[in-house]
C-alpha positions in Angstrom: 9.1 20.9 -3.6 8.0 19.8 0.0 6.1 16.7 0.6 2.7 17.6 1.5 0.5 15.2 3.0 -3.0 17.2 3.1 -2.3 18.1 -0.6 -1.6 14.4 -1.8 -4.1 12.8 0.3 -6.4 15.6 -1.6 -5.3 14.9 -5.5 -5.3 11.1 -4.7 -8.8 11.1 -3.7 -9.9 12.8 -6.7 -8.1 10.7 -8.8 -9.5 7.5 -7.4 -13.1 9.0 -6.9 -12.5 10.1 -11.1 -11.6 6.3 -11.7 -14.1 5.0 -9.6 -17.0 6.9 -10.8 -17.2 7.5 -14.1 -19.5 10.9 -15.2 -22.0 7.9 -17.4 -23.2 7.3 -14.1 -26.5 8.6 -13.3 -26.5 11.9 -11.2 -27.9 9.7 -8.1 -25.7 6.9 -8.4 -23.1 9.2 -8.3 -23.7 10.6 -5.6 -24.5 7.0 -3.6 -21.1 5.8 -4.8 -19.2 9.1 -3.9 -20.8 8.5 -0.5 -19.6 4.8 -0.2 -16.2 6.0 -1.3 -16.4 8.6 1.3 -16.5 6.0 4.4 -14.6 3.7 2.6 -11.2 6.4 2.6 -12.3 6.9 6.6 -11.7 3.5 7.0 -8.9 2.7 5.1 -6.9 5.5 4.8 -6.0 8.0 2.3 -5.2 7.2 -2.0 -2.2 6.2 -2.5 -0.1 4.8 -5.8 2.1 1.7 -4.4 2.9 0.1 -0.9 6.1 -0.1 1.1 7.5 -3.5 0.1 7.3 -4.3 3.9 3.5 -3.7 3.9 0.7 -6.8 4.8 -1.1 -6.6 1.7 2.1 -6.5 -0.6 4.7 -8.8 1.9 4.2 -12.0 -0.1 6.4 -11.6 -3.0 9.8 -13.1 -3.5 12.4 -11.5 -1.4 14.9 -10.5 -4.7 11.7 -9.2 -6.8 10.0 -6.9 -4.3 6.3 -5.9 -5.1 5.0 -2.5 -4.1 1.1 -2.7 -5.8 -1.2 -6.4 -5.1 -0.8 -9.0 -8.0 -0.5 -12.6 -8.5 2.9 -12.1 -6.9 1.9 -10.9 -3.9 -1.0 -13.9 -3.4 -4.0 -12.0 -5.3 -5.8 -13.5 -8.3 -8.8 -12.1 -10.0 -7.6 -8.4 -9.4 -8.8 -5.8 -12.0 -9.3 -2.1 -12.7 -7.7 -1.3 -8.8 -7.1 1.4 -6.7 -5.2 1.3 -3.4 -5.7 3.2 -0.3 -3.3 3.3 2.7 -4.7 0.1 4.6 -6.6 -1.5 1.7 -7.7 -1.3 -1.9 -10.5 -1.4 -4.3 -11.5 -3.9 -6.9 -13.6 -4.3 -9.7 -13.7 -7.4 -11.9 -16.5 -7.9 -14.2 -16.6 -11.8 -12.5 -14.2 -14.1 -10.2 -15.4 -12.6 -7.1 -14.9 -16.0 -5.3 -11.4 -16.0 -6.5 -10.6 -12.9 -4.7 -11.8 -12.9 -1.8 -10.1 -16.4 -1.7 -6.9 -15.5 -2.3 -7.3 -12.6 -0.1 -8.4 -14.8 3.1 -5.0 -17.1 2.5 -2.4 -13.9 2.9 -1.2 -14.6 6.6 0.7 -11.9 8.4 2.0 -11.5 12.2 1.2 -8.1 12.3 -2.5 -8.1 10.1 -5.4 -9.5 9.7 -6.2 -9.7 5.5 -10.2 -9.8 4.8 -12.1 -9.5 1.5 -15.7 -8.4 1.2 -17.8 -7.7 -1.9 -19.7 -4.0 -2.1 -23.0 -3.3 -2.6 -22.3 -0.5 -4.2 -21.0 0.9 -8.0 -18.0 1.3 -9.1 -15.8 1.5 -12.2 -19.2 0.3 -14.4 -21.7 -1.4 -14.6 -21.9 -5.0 -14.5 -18.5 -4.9 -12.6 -18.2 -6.4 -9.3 -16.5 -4.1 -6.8 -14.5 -5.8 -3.8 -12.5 -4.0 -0.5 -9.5 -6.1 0.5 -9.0 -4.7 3.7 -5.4 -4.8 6.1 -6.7 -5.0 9.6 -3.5 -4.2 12.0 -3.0 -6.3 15.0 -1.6 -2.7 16.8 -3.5 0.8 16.4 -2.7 3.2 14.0 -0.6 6.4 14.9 -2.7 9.9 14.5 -3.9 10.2 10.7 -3.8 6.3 10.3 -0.2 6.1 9.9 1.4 2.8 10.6 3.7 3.4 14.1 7.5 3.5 14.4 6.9 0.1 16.4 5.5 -1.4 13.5 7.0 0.3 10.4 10.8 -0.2 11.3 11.0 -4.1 12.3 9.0 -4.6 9.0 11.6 -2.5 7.1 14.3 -4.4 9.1 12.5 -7.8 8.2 12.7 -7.3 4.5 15.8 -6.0 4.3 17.8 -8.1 6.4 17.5 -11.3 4.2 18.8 -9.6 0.9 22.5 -9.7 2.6 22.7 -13.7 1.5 22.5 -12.5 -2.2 23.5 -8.9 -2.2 26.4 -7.9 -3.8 25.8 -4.2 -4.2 24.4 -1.9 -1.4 21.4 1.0 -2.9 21.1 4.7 -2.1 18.6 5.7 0.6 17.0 7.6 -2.3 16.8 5.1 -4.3 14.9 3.0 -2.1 13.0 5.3 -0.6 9.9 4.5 -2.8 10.3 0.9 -1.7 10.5 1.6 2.1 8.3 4.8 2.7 5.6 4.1 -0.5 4.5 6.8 -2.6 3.6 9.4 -2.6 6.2 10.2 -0.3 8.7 13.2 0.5 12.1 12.9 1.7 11.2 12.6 5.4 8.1 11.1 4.9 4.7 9.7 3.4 1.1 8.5 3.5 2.2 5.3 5.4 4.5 7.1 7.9 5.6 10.2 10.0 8.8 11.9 9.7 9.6 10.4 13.1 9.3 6.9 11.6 10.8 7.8 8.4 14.1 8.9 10.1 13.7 5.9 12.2 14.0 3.8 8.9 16.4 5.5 7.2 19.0 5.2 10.6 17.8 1.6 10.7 18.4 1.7 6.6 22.2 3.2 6.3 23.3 1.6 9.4 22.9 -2.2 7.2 24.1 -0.7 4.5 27.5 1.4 6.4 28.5 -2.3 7.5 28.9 -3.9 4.2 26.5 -6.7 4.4 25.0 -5.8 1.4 28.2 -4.9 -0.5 29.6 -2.4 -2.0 27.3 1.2 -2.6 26.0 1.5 -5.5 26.4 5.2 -7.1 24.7 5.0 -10.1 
């Protein structure tokens, strides 16, 4: 089945908004948290499940364990009951907000800017504590706040290259695919990236793995 973007921005949404705003809300703070959410997607992008390894808010994980959602092993403590949109995600802990926004503030990245702000808002329930960790891009965003080919590929390449000292067996562009493009994602492209960026990484992908720094390719 194609990969459509509109349709899995769509679902993602309402999964999120169905996570984030429970029906034991009242009918008006529903509505005031549906709103919030609202201009919280505008800014940061639509739903999504997991991250390209190679994105700011996941990049600090160790190189042979790649992470694809934010954890303790990507930098993050205090995270609970999360959802994740393109360019940032959504927390709510019932407590710890200090620790968050902490360990948010520490993530350094060339190409981002990592900031951490609590909401005055509900979600999740009450008595929880929501929290936007936002990924503020040193470059602009490409047309429906995907991440440019200038951007996307030298991160790809960045990740990637390193795993040659250890590698001894190459992976399938299909395999990795969830790890490079995130999810959801088609087989040309994905909530992160165009399919003019997505080619771009998959040329920039097989041409590492057609000279045999990585090893062997792996067909199972």
């Amino acid at each position: 089945m194609a990969f459509r973007a509109d349709e899995a921005a769509s679902s993602g949404f309402e999964r999120a908004k169905n996570y984030l705003i429970p029906v034991t809300f009242s009918p008006e703070v529903r509505s005031e948290s549906e709103e919030a959410l609202l201009d919280l997607v505008d800014e940061l992008g639509p739903a999504v499940e997991s991250y390209p390894t190679w994105h700011p808010l996941v990049s600090k994980h160790d190189g042979r364990n790649p992470e694809t959602i934010p954890n303790a092993q990507t930098g993050y403590k205090g995270l609970d009951h999360t959802r994740y949109f393109a360019h940032g995600f959504i927390t709510c802990p019932y407590g710890g907000v200090a620790d968050v926004i902490e360990s948010a503030s520490r993530i350094n990245h060339h190409c981002a800017t990592i900031t951490a702000e609590e909401l005055n808002v509900r979600f999740y329930a009450d008595g929880a504590k929501p929290i936007v960790v936002k990924c503020e891009w040193s470059e602009p965003l490409s047309l429906g706040k995907l991440i440019p080919k200038k951007i996307a590929v030298p991160l790809m390449l960045e990740q990637e290259l390193p795993c040659w000292r250890w590698s001894s067996r190459a992976e399938r562009w299909e395999v990795m695919r969830p790890y490079l493009l995130g999810e959801p994602h088609g087989s040309r492209s994905s909530l992160f990236v165009d399919q003019e960026t997505a080619l771009a990484m998959k040329r920039a992908y097989l041409a590492m793995v057609e000279s045999g720094m990585f090893g062997p390719l792996k067909m199972d």
